[in-house]
C-alpha positions in Angstrom: 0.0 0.0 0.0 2.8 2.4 0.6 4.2 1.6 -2.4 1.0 1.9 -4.0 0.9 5.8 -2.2 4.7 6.6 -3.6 3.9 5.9 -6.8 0.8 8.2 -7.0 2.7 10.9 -5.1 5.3 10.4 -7.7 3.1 10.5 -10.8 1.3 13.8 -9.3 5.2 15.5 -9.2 6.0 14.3 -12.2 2.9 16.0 -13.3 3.3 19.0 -11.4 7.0 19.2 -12.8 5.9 18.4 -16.7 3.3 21.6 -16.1 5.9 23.9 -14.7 8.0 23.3 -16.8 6.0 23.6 -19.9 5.1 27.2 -18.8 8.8 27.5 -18.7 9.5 26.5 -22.1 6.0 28.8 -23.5 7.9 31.7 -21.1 11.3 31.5 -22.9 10.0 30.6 -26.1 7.9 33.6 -26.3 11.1 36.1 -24.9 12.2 37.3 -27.8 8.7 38.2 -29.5 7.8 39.9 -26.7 11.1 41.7 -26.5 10.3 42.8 -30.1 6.4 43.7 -29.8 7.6 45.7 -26.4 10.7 47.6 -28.5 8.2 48.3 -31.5 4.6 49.6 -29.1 3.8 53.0 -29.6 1.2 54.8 -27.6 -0.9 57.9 -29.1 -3.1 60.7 -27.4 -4.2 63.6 -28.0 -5.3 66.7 -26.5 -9.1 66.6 -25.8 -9.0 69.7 -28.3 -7.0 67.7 -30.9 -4.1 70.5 -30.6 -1.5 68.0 -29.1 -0.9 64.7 -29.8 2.0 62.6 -27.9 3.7 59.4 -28.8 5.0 57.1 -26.3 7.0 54.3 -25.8 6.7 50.7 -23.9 8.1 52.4 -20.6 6.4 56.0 -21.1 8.9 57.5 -22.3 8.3 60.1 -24.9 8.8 59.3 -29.1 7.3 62.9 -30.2 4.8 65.5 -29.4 3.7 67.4 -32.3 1.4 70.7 -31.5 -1.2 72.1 -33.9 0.1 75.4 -35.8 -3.6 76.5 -34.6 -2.3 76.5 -30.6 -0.2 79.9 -31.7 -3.5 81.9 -32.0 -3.7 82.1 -28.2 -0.4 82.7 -27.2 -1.2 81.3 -23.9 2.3 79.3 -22.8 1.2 78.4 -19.5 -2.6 76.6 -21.1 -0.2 75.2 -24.2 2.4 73.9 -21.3 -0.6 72.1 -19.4 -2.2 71.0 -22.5 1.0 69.1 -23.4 2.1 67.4 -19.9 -1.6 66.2 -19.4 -1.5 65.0 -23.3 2.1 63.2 -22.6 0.8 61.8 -18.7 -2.0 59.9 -20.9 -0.4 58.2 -23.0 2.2 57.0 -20.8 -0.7 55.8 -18.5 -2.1 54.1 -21.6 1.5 52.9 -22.6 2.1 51.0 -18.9 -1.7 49.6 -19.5 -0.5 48.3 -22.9 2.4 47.0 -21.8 1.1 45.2 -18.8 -1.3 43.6 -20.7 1.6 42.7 -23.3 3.8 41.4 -20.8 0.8 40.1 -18.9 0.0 37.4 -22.1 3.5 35.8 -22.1 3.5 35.2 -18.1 1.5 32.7 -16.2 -1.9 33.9 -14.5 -1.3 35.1 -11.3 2.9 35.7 -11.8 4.2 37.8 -9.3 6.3 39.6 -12.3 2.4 40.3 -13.9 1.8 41.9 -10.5 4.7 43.8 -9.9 4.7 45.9 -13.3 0.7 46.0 -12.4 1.4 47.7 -8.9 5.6 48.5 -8.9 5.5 46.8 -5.3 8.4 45.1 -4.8 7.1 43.0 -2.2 4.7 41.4 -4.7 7.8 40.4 -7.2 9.1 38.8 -3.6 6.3 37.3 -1.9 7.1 33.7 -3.0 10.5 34.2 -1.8 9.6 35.8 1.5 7.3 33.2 2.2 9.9 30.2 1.4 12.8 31.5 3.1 10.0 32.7 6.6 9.3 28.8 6.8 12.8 28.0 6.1 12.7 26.1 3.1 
């Protein structure tokens, strides 16, 4: 009988092991696509006016912001200054969405990594090896 119970405990690692480490082969596998699709996103907003319009990268940071020759009417720097950091803030929001959800597709549900990008909380990203080395594994 407890040969009986090794073998199915056995079996269910092997099982366990053969999932894991097919997630592990999709994961690296999938690396260099992602690295690709994450070099080549490009994020686009505009101004609720249509005056500005921003392009941004994977992590935010700014490609180009082109402004409307029609913004030079007004004159007003300090309106044309808002207009643009408000313009640039949302499309790097929409940029880290994007990205997250990029990234997000390539990692297994419920990844620590997923959650950390998600949140920036560095105790998310080390949960898992908080929790290992707390009960001294």
């Amino acid at each position: 009988m407890a040969e009986s119970a090794d073998r199915d405990a056995n079996r269910a690692l092997r099982a366990r092991f053969d999932e894991v480490y097919g997630q592990y082969q999709r994961l690296r596998s999938g690396l260099d696509e992602l690295q690709i699709r994450l070099a080549e996103l490009r994020v686009t907003e505009r101004s609720d006016d249509g005056q500005v319009t921003a392009v941004v990268g994977a992590r935010g940071e700014v490609i180009s912001v082109e402004v409307a020759p029609s913004v030079f009417h007004d004159r007003d720097a300090p309106a044309l200054s808002r207009k643009i950091t408000e313009t640039v803030l949302r499309a790097s929001r929409a940029a880290v969405a994007a990205t997250h959800e990029l990234v997000a597709g390539y990692l297994p549900p419920g990844s620590p990594s997923v959650e950390f990008l998600r949140t920036h909380d560095f105790g998310a990203l080390l949960g898992r090896a908080d929790a290992v080395l707390s009960r001294g594994e």
